[in-house]
One Martini backbone bead per residue (centre of mass of N, CA, C, O) as a GRO file, in nm:
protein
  239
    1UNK     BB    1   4.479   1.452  -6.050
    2UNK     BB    2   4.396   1.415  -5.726
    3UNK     BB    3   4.400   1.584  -5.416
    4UNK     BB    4   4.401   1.644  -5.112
    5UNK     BB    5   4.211   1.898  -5.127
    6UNK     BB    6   4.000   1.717  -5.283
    7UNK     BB    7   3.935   1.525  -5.061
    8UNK     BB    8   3.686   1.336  -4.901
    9UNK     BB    9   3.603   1.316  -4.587
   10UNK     BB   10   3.611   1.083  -4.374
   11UNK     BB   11   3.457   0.940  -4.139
   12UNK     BB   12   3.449   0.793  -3.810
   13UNK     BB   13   3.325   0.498  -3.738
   14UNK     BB   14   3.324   0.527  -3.423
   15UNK     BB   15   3.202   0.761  -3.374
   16UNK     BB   16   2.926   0.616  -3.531
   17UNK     BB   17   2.891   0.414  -3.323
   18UNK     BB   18   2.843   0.581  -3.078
   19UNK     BB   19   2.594   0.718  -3.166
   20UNK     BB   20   2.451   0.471  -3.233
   21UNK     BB   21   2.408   0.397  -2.940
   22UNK     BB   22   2.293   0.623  -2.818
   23UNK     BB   23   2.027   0.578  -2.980
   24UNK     BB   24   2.029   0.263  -2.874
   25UNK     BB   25   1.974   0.258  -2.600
   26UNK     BB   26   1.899   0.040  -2.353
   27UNK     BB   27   1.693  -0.029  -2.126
   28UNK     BB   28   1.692  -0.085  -1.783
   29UNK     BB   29   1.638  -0.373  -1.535
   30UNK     BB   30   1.424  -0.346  -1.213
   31UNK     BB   31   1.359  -0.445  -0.926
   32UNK     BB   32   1.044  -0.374  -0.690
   33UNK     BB   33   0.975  -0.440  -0.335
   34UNK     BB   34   0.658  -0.518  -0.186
   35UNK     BB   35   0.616  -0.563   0.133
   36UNK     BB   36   0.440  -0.738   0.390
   37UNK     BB   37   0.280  -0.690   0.701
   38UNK     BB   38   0.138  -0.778   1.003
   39UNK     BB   39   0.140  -0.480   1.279
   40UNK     BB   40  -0.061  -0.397   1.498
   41UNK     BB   41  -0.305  -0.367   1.304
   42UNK     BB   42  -0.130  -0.368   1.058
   43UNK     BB   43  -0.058  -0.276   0.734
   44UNK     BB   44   0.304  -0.326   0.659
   45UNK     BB   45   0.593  -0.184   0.521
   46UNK     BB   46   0.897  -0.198   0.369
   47UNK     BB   47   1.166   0.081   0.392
   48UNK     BB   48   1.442   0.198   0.247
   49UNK     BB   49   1.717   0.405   0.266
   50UNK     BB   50   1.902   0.603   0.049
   51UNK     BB   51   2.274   0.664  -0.005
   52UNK     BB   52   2.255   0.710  -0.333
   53UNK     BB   53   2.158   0.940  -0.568
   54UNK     BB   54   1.912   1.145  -0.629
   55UNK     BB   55   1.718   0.994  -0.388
   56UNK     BB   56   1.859   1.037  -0.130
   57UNK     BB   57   1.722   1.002   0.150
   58UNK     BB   58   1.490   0.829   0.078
   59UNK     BB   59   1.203   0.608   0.062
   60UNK     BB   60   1.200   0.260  -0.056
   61UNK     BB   61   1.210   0.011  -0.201
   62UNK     BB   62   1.357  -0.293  -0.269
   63UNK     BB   63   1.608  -0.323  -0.490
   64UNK     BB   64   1.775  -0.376  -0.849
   65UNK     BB   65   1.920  -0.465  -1.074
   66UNK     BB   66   1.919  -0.725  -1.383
   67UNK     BB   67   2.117  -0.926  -1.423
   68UNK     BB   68   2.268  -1.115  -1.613
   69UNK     BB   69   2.148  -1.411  -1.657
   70UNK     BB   70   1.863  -1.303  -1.488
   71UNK     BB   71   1.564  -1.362  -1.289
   72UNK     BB   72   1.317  -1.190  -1.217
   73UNK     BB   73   1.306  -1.369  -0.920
   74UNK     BB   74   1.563  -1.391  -0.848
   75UNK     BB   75   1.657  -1.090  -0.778
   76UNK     BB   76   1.414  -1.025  -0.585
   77UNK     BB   77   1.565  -1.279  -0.395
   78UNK     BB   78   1.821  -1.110  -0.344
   79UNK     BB   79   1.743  -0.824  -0.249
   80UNK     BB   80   1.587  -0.967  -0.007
   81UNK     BB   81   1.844  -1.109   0.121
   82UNK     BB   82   2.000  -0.785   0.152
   83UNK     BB   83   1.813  -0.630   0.279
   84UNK     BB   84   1.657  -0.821   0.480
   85UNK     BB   85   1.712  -1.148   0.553
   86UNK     BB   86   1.549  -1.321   0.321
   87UNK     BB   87   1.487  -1.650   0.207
   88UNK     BB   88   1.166  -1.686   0.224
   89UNK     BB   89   0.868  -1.614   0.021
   90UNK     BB   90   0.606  -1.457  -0.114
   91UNK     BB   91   0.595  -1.419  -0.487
   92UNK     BB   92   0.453  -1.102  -0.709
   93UNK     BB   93   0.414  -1.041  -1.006
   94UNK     BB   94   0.257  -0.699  -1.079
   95UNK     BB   95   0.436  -0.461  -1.263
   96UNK     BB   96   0.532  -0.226  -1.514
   97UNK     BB   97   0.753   0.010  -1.498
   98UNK     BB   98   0.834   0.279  -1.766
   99UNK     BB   99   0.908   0.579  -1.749
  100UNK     BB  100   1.139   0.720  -1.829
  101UNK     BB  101   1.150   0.941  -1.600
  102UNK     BB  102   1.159   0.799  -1.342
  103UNK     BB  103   1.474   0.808  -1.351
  104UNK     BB  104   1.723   1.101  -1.394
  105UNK     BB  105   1.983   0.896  -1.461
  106UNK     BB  106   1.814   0.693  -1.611
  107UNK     BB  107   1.658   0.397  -1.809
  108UNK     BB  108   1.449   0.250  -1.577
  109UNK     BB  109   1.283  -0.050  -1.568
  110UNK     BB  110   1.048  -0.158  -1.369
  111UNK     BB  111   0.955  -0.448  -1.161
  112UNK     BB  112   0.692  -0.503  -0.981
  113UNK     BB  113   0.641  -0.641  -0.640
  114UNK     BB  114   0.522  -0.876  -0.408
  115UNK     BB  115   0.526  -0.964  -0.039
  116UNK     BB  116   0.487  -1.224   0.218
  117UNK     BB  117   0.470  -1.189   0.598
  118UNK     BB  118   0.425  -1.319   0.915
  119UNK     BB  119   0.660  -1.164   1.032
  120UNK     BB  120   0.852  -0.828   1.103
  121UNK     BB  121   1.083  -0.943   1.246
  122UNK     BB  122   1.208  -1.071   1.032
  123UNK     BB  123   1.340  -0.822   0.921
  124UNK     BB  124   1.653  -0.678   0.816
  125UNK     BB  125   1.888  -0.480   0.829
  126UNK     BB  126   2.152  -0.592   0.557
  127UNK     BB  127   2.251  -0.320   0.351
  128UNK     BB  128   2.486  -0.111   0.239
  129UNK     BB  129   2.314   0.047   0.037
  130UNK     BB  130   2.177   0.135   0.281
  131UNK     BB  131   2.105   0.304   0.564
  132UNK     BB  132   1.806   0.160   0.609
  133UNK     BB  133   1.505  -0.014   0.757
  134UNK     BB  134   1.158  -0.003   0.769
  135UNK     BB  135   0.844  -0.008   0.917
  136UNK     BB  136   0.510   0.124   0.741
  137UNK     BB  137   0.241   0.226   0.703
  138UNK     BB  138   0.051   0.221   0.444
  139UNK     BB  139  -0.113   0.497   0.485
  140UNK     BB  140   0.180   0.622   0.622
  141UNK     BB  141   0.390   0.703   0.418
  142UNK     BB  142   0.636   0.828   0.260
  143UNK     BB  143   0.871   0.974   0.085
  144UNK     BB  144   0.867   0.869  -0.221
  145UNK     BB  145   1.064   0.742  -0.488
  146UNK     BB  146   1.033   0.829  -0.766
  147UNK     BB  147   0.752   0.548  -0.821
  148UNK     BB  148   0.667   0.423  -0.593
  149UNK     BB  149   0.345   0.540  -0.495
  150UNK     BB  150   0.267   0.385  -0.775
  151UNK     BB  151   0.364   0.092  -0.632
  152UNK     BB  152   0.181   0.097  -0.373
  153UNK     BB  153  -0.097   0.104  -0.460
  154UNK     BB  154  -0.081  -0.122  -0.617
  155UNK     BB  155  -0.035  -0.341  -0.434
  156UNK     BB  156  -0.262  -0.297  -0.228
  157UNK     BB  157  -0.468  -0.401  -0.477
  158UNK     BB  158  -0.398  -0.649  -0.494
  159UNK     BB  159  -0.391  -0.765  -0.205
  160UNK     BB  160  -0.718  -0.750  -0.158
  161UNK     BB  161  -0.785  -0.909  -0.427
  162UNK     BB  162  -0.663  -1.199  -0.340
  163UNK     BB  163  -0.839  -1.224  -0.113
  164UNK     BB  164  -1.109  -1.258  -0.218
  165UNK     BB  165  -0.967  -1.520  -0.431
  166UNK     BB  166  -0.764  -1.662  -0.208
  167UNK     BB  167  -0.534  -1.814  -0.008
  168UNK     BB  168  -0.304  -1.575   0.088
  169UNK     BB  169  -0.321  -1.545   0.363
  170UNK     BB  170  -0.117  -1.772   0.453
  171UNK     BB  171   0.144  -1.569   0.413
  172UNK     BB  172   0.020  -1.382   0.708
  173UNK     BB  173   0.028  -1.622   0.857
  174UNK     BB  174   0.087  -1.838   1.044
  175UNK     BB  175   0.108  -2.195   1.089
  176UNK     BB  176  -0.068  -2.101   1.333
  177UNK     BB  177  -0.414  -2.022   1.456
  178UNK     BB  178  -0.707  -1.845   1.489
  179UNK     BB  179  -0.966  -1.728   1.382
  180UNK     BB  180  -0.978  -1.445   1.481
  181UNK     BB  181  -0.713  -1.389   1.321
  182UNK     BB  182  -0.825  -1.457   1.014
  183UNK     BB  183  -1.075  -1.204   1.040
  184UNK     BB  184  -0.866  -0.972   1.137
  185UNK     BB  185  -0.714  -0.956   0.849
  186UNK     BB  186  -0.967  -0.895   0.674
  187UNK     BB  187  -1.016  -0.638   0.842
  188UNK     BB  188  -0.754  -0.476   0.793
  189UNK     BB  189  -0.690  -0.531   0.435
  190UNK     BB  190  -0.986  -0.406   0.377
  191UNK     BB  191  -1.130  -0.212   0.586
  192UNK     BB  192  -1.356  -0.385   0.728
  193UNK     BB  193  -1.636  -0.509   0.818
  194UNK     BB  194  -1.733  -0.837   0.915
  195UNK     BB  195  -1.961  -1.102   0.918
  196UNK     BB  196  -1.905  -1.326   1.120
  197UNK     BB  197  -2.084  -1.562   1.052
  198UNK     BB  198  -2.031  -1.560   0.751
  199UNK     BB  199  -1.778  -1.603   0.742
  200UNK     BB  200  -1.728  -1.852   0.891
  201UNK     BB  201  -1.939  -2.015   0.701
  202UNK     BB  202  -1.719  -1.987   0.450
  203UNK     BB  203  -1.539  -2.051   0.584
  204UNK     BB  204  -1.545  -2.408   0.622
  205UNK     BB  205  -1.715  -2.504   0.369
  206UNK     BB  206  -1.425  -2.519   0.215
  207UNK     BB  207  -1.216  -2.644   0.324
  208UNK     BB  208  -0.920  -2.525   0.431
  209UNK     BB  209  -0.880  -2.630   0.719
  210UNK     BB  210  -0.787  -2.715   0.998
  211UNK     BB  211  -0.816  -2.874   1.312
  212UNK     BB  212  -0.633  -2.855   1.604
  213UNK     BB  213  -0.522  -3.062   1.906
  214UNK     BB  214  -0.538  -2.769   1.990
  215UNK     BB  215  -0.480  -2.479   2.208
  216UNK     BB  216  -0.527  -2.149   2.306
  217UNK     BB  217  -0.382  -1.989   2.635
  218UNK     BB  218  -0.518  -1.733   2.836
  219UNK     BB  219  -0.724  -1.465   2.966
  220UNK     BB  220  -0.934  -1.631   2.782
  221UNK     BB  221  -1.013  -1.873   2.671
  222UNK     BB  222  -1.001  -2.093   2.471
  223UNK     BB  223  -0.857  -2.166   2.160
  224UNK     BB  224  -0.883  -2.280   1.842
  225UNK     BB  225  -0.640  -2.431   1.640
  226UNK     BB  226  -0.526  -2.340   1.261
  227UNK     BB  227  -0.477  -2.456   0.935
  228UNK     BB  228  -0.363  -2.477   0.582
  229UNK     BB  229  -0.384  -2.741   0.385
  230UNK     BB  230  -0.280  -2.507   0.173
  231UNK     BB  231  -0.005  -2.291   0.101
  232UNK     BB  232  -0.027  -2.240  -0.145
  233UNK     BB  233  -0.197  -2.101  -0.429
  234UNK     BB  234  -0.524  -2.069  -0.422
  235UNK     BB  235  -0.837  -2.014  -0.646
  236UNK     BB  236  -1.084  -1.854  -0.460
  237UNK     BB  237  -1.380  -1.796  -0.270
  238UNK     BB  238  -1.372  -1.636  -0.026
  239UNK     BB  239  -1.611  -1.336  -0.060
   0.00000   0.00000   0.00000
């Protein structure tokens, strides 16, 4: 008969389930909107200064884990209202950033998203978890943190081309505008000077605007007010 010191012993299953579960967890899923929105004849985005974490002190887009059973638009929509206090803009899910080494502190994929506001004002810092929050020319953004600056380019490079085939312009201008103002936009976000004759016969072609029985008046003629007949995002031949 075999002895207590004969015995083989036997593994701890705990200790074997945690070993396995360290091998096998799972990255963690967080959204970041790049928020975008022209002020002062520049494209600008809305950035705020993160107040804990390895990247403490820089600044990032607003962002954060995906809840459990949240769909990944609420999420977006969840932190753009605890951050911004915006409550309804539009919003276009980028891209995967999933580099396990993006954050230093676990293995956490970003889901980026890009967002677009009429007016910059509309903006405010109020979210605890930031120290504030600032909007800042796409050309000059500071030092960003993780991989936010290569999450800066996509959103940039999406914005630029969804301009020349959607009429997603309608989401950076007011509910009414000049057309000088329309004109104004795609020569800001595509950084180039415009045929102005050509581009407003093609955009007038489209029937895309109404032509509104007002006029804005200033220190120059009044210019003529229009609309998009419609706001929500159609696939156009813009340019």
């Amino acid at each position: 008969m075999s002895t207590s010191a004969d015995a083989t012993p036997v593994a701890d299953p705990t200790q074997h389930y945690r070993r396995e579960t360290r091998r096998h967890a799972r990255p963690k899923v967080a959204v970041d909107t790049v928020l975008f929105a022209i002020d002062d004849g520049q494209v600008k985005s809305y950035l705020v200064r993160l107040k804990r974490g390895p990247a403490a002190g820089k600044w990032a887009f607003p962002g954060g884990l995906v809840r459990k059973r949240e769909m990944l638009d609420e999420a977006v929509r969840r932190e753009l209202l605890q951050s911004t206090g915006l409550s309804d803009c539009y919003i276009e899910q980028l891209f995967s950033f999933g580099d396990p080494n993006r954050d230093p502190k676990a293995h956490v994929v970003s889901v980026g998203y890009m967002a677009l506001i009429d007016k910059a004002s509309a903006a405010a810092s109020c979210s605890r978890k930031y120290a504030n929050g600032q909007w800042f020319e796409v050309a000059r953004l500071p030092e960003l943190a993780y991989d936010h600056a290569e999450i800066a380019e996509y959103a940039v490079r999406r914005l630029k081309s969804k301009l020349e085939y959607t009429n997603i312009a309608c989401s950076l201008l007011p509910p009414t505008f000049t057309f000088a103002q329309l004109e104004e936009l795609y020569g800001i976000v595509l950084g180039r000077a415009l045929d102005r004759r050509n581009f407003r016969r093609r955009i007038m072609a489209m029937n895309l605007l109404n032509r509104l029985p007002l006029e804005r008046r200033g220190n120059h003629r009044p210019a003529a007010l229009y609309s998009f007949q419609q706001r929500s995002l159609q696939v156009i031949e813009m340019l």
